[in-house]
N, C-alpha and C positions, 0 to 999 in steps of 0.2 A: 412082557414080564413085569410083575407088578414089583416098585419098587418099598419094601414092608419101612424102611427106617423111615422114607415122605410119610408115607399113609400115617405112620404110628403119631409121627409130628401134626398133620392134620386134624387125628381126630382129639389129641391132645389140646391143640389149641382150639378147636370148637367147643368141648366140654370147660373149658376157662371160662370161655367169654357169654356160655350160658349160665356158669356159675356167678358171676359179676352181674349178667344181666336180672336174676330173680329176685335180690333184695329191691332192686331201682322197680319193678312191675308192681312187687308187692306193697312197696310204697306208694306207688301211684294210684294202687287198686284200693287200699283201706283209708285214703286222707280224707274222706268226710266224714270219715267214723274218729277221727283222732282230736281227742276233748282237752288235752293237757295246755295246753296253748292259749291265753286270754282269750286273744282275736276268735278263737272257734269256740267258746261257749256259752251255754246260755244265759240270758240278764233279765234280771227283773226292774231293770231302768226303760224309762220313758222319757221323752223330750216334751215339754210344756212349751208352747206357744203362743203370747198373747197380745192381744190387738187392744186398742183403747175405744172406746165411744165417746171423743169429748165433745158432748153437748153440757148446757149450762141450764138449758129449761126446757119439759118436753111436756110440750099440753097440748089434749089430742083436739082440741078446738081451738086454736090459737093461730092466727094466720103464722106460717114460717117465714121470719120474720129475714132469717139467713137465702132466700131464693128470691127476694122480691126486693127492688128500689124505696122501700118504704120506710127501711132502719133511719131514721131522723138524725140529721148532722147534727143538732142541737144537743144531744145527749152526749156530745167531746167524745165519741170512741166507735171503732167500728165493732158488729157484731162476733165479730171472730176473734178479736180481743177479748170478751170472755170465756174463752173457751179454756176448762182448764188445761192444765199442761200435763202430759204423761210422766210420771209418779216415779221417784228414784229406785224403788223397788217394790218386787211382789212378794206376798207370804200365801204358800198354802198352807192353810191349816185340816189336818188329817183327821177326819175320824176312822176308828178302826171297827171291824164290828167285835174283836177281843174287847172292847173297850177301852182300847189304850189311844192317845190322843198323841200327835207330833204336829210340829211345824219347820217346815222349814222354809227359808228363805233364798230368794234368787235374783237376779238381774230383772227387770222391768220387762223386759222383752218374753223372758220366761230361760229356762235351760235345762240339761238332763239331769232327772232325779228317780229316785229308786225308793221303792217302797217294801216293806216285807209282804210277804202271800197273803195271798186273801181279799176279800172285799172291802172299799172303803167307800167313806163321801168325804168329798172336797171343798172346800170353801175358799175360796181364793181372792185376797184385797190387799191393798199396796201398803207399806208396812214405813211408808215416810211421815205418818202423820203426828201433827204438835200437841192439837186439842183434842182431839178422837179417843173416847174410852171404850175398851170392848169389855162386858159382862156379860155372863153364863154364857163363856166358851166351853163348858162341859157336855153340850150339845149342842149340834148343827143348827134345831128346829126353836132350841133359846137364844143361839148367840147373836146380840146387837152392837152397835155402836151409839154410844150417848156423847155427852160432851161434858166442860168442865162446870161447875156451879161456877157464877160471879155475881156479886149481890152491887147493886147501888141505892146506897141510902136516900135519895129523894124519889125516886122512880115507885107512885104507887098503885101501879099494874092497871089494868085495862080497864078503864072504866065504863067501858060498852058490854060487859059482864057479870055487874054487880059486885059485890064481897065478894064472891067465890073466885073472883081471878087475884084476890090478894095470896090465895094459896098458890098460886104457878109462880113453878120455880123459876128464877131467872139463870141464864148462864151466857157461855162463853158460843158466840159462831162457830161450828165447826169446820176444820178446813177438810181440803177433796180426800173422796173416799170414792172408790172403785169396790166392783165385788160381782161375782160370779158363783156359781155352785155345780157340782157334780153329785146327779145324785147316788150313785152307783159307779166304780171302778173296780176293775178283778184285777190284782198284781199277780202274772202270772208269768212263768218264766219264759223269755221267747229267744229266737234265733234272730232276728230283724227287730229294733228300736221301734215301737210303738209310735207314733203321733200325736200328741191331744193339743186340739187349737182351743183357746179360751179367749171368748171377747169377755172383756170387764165395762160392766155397764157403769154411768153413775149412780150414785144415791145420798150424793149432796148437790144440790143448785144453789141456784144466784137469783136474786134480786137485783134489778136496777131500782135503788129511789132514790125519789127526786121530791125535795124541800120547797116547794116558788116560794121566794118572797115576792107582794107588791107594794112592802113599804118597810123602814127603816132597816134595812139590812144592814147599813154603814155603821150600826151599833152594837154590831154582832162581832164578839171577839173568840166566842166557841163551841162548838157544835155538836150535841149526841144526840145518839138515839136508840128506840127501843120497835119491837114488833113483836107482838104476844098475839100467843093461842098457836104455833107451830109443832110441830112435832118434837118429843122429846129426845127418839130416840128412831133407831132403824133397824129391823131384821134380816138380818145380813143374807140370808137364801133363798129369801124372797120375796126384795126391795121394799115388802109392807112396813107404812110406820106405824109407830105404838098409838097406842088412842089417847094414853096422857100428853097433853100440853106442853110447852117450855115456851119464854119472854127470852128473846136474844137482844141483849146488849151487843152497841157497839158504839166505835166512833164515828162523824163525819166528818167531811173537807167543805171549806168555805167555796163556796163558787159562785161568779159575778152576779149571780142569778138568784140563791139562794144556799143549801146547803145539799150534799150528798152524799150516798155509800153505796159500797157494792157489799151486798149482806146476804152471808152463805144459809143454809139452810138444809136439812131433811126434808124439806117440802107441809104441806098437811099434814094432822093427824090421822091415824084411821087409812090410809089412801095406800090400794098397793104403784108397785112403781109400773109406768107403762107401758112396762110388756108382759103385765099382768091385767086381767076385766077389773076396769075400776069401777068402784062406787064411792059416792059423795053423800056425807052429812052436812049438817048442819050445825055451825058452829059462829063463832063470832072472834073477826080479828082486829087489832087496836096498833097503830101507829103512833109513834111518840114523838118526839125534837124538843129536846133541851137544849133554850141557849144559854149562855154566860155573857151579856152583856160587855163592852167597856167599862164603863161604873162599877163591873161587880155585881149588878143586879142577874136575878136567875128568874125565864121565863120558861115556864113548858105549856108545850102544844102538841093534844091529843085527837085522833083521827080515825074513823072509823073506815076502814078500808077491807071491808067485807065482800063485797063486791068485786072487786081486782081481785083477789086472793081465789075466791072460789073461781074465777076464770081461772087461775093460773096456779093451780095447785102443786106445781114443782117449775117452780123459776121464773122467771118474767120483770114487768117492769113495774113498779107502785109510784104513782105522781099525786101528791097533793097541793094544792093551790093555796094564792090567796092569804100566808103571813105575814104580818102586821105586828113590827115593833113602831109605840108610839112614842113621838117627841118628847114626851112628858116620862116615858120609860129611859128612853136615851141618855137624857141630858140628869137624870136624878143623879144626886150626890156627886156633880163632879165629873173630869174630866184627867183624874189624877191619879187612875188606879191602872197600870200597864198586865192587863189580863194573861196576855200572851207570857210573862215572866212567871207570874204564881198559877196559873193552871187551875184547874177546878179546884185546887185548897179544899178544903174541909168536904167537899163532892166528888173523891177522887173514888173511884171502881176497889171492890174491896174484891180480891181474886181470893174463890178457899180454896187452899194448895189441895193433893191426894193426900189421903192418912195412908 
């Protein structure tokens, strides 16, 4: 005998716990179609990632200098000491093909950033720099890096190139500059975070020179110098430098030996960078040293250093031998005049600010 009051309780409580159970299926059955939610939708953010190359001088005929027992203890420093240092921060700078331009700025390392749709090119170089000027960032294929003008009134330019090097400008060493380029990115909205690793190459190096004295150094109370005929500026997407010239002023350090500097640079003129086919002209480069005496008296010594340079057309070592302050230079006027207090006086570096 069937008993109807169970049965009616039975099928009662199975039609519940079916009604309970189809919002829970139907939930589980539409959740990758459910857009409301951050975490589930699509972005037009990417993660940038980037790596440094610090080298200080790369010349594709130049023994490596960093793999071999031959870096000379004489030079006070090891090779890996000039390696520059990775840069407090990176900037990409956007071009859009709207023609609308942005930059933004990020952590050295790189981090997630977001662009609006569409296609762009990228430019990418670290945004901590002092002397570094950038012009015609209006476009990728014009934007360079130049540096500051600095005039010195006795310095008068390179005399291994006639009058015509009285017109190169003189300025200011540039400090490190990194740079990269993308030619082509589509911002396009995705489910999973994009990728982009970017190595940032250089495109400033170093100079080691080296001043020898082999006679009166002990009369020397201070030390500058000049190297003309380098690159003015640099093309930032595609390490080539410009074909005009610049004389880069600097200072040097006294050393038991003679005098020295570590003197940054763009490299050659004319010269892409190389991880681009290079080619070499023909050009003519001049080395300077101005000294300042004890006495006050001012010597300068000019150097033809043509030869190193086209070996070493982004970074390397320049040594010139063989100066000679004489006795009769020394001892002129006296032993009264304390150099080290007044400074180059009337020879001091004339820096023109930006307008």
């Amino acid at each position: 005998m069937i008993n109807c009051k169970n049965s009616a309780k039975l099928i009662l409580g199975t039609l519940c716990a079916m009604a309970l159970a189809i919002p829970t299926l139907s939930s589980c059955e539409h959740k990758d179609l459910c857009f409301d939610h951050d975490v589930h939708a699509p972005k037009f953010d990417f993660r940038v990632t980037a790596t440094y190359q610090q080298e200080w001088e790369l010349n594709e005929n130049q023994k490596v200098w960093a793999s071999e027992a031959e870096w000379p203890e004489k030079y006070g420093m090891a090779y890996d000491d000039l390696r520059p240092k990775v840069p407090a921060g990176l900037r990409m700078h956007v071009f859009s093909e709207t023609g609308v331009n942005d930059m933004i700025n990020m952590p050295a390392q790189g981090d997630v950033v977001g662009l609006q749709p569409g296609n762009h090119q990228l430019l990418f170089y670290n945004n901590d720099t002092e002397y570094i000027l950038f012009d015609d960032m209006y476009s990728y294929a014009s934007a360079k890096a130049t540096t500051r003008t600095r005039t010195r009134s006795t310095y008068m330019g390179n005399p291994f190139k006639g009058n015509a090097s009285r017109s190169e400008p003189t300025v200011n060493m540039p400090d490190m500059l990194y740079g990269n380029y993308k030619e082509k990115y589509t911002s396009e909205r995705t489910y999973e975070m994009p990728e982009m690793s970017v190595t940032m190459h250089p495109l400033v190096f170093k100079y080691l020179v080296r001043y020898e004295f082999s006679k009166g150094l002990e009369y020397v109370g201070l030390v500058r110098g000049a190297l003309s005929g380098m690159a003015a500026a640099v093309y930032m997407h595609s390490g080539q430098t410009s074909k005009e010239a610049a004389t880069l002023l600097y200072d040097c350090t006294l050393e038991p030996w003679g005098a020295q500097a570590i003197v940054t640079s763009f490299g050659v003129p004319d010269w892409p960078n190389s991880l681009y086919q290079p080619t070499r002209g023909q050009r003519s480069y001049a080395l300077n040293l101005e000294v300042r005496l004890k006495n006050g008296l001012i010597k300068s010594f000019d150097f033809d250093v043509t030869d190193q340079i086209e070996k070493q057309p982004q970074g390397g070592v320049i040594i010139v031998k063989g100066l000679e302050i004489s006795d009769e230079d020394g001892w002129q006027g006296g032993s009264g005049f304390d150099v080290k207090i007044d400074g180059w006086g009337d020879y001091e570096d004339i820096v023109i600010p930006l307008k």
